[in-house]
Structures are given as structure tokens and as C-alpha cells.
C-alpha positions as a printed NumPy array, in Angstrom:
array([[-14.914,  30.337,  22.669],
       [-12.528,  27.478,  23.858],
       [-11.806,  26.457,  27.132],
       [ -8.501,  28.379,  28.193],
       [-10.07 ,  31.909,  27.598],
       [-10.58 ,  34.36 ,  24.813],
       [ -9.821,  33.608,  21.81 ],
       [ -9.01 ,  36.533,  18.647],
       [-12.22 ,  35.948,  16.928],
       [-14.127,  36.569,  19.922],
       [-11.714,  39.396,  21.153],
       [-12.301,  41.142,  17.541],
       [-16.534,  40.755,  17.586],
       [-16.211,  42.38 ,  20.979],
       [-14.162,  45.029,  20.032],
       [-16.18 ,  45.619,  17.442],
       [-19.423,  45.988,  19.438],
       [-17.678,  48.157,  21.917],
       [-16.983,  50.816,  19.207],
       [-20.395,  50.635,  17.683],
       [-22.306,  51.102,  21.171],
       [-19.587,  53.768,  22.18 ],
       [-19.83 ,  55.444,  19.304],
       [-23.819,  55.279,  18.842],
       [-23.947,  56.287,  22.794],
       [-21.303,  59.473,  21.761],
       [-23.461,  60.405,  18.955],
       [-26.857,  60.082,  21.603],
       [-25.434,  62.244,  24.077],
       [-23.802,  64.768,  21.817],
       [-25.403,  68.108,  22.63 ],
       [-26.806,  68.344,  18.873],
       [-30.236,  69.145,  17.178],
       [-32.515,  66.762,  16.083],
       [-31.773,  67.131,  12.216],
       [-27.731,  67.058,  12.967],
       [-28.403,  63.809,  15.174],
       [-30.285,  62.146,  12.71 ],
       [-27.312,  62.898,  10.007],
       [-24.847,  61.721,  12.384],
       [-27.033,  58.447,  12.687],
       [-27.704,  58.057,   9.464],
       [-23.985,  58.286,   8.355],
       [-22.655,  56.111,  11.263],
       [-25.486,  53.428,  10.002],
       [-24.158,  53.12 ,   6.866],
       [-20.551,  53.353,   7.545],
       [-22.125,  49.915,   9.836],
       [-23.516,  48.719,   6.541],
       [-20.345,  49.284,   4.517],
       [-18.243,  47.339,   6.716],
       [-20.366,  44.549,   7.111],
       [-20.976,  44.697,   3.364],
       [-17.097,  44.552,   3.45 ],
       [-16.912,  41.721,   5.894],
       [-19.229,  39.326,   4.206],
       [-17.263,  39.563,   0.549],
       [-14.339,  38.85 ,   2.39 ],
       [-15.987,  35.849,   4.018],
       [-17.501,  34.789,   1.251],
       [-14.074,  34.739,  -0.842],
       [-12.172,  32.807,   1.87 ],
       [-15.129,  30.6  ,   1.825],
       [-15.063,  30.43 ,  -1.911],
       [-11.103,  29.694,  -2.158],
       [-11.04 ,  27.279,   0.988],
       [-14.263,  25.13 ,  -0.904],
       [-11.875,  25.393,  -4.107],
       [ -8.612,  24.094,  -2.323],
       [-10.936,  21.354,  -1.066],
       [-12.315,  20.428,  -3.78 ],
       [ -9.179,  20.297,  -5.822],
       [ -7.462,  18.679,  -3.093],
       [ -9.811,  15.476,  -3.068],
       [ -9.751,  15.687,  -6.993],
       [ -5.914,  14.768,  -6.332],
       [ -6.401,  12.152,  -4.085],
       [ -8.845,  10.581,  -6.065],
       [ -7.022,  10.843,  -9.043],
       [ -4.207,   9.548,  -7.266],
       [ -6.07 ,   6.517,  -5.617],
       [ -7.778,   5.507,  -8.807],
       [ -4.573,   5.674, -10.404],
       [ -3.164,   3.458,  -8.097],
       [ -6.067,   1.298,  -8.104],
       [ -5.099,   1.037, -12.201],
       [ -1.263,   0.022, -11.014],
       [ -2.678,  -2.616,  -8.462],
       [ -5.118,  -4.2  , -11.519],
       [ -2.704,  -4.57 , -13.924],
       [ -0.164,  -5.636, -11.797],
       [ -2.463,  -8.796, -10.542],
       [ -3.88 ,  -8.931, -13.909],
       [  0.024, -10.247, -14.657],
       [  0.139, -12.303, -11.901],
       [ -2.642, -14.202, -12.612],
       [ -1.229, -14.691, -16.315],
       [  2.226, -15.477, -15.129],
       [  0.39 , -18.286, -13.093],
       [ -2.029, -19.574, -15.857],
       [  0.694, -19.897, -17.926],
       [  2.84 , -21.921, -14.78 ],
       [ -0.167, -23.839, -14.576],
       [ -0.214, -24.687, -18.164],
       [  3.185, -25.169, -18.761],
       [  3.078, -27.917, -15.307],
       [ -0.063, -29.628, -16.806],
       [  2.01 , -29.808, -20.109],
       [  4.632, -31.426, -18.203],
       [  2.875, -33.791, -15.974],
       [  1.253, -35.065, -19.143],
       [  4.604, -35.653, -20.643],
       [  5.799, -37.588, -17.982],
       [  2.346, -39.735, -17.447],
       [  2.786, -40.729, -21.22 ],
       [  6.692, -41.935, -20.511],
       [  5.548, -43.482, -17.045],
       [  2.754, -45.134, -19.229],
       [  4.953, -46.374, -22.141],
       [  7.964, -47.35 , -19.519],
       [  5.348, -49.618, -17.582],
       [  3.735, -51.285, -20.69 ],
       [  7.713, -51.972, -21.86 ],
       [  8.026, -53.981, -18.509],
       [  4.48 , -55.625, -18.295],
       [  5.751, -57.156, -22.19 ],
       [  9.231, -58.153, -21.075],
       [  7.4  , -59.591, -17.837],
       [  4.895, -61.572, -20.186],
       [  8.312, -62.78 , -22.388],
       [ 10.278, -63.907, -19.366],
       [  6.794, -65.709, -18.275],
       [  6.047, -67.279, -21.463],
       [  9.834, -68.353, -21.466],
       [  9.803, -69.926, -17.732],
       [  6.334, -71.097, -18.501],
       [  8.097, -73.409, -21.935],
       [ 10.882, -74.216, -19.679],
       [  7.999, -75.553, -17.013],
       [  6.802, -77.216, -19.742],
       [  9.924, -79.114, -21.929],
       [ 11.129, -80.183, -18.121],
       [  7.743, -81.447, -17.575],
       [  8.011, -83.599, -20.749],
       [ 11.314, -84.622, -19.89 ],
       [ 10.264, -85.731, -16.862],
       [  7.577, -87.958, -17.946],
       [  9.752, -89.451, -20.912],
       [ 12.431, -90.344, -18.263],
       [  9.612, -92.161, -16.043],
       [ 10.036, -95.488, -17.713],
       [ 13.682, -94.887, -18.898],
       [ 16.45 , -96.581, -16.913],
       [ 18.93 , -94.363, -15.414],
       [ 21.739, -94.705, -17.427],
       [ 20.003, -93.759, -20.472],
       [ 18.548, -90.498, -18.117],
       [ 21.816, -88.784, -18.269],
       [ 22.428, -89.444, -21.696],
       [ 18.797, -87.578, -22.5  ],
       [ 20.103, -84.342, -20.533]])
């Protein structure tokens, strides 16, 4: 029973009991003999049984096809979430090739460009050593010079040069 009154299930059960008391109170206090009363009893009793006979099977097959529709409804989601569980793997499964691939491609590269950094700074270390072995002879024949024109006179200097 909820809060705001009587509900139908309720209303129905005590409907229900209201015609079986009635009637078994009827039957009772019917002026009847014993053997006619007992009859009566008997038959009302099993028209009892028959109808709650009646009422289970129908319980039980609403039961039976609400457990069905529940059970096949969480078949579908399931089927539906591991399907999209399947989507989601294989799309990251991509991703993480896509990036592997990136990442191999940019260590290709890198490698590429650390060989032409490499070979562009051992072409200027070798043109630095030239232009210092060159400066270093010009050092040098000035320095010769220099100590040939030590006991030549002047005049003779700027002929040397």
C-alpha cells in the first residue's frame, strides 16, 4: 500500500476476500441440510482452488516473460557495450600505431639532420684548421723576415718587401 491511499492491487485482494467470506457466510446461513451444505462447500472450495490455480499460472507467466525481457534486454546492452568496447580498442590500437610510426619517422629525421649538423661542423673545424695553418705560415715567413731585416739597412728593407 503507498502512502496516498489504496492502491488497485490492494483494492482487488480485498474485493476478493469480501466475496469469499460473503459467499462462505451465505452458504453458512443458508437454511440447508447438512449433506446439501457440505456440497455447497465443497464446490465453492474448489471453485477457490480453480481460481487460485488460475491466478498463479498467470503470475507465473508474467513472471516468466518479464525475467525473459530482462534477460534479453541486458544481453543487448552487453552486446552493445562489448561491442563498443571492440570500436574503442581498435580505434586506440590505431592511434598508438599512427604515433609509433610519428615517432619513428621523427627519430629518422632527427638522425638525418644530426649526421648533416655533424658533417657541416667537421667541414668548418677543417677550413678553421686551413685558415690557421695559413695565418700560422704567414706568422711565421713575417717572423723570418723580420729577423733577416734586423741587421739590414733600411734602404735595402723595402727592397726585400
Amino acid at each position: 500500500m503507498s502512502g496516498k491511499g489504496i492502491d488497485t492491487k490492494d483494492f482487488f485482494i480485498g474485493g476478493v476476500i469480501g466475496v469469499i467470506v460473503g459467499a462462505s457466510t451465505a452458504i453458512l446461513l443458508a437454511p440447508k441440510s447438512g449433506k446439501e451444505l457440505r456440497q455447497d462447500i465443497n464446490h465453492q472450495a474448489r471453485a477457490a482452488k480453480d481460481k487460485t490455480s488460475d491466478w498463479t499460472n498467470q503470475a507465473v507467466e508474467k513472471g516468466s516473460s518479464m525475467a525473459s525481457t530482462a534477460a534479453r534486454s541486458v544481453s543487448d546492452q552487453s552486446t552493445h557495450l562489448i561491442d563498443k568496447m571492440r570500436r574503442l580498442s581498435l580505434s586506440v590500437r590505431k592511434d598508438v600505431e599512427q604515433l609509433t610510426e610519428s615517432a619513428d619517422y621523427l627519430a629518422d629525421d632527427l638522425e638525418g639532420i644530426s649526421e648533416d649538423i655533424a658533417a657541416s661542423v667537421k667541414q668548418e673545424v677543417e677550413d678553421l684548421q686551413r685558415s690557421v695553418e695559413q695565418l700560422v705560415k704567414e706568422v711565421e715567413e713575417k717572423e723570418r723576415l723580420k729577423q733577416k731585416n734586423e741587421g739590414v739597412p733600411e734602404e735595402e728593407k723595402e727592397d726585400i718587401q
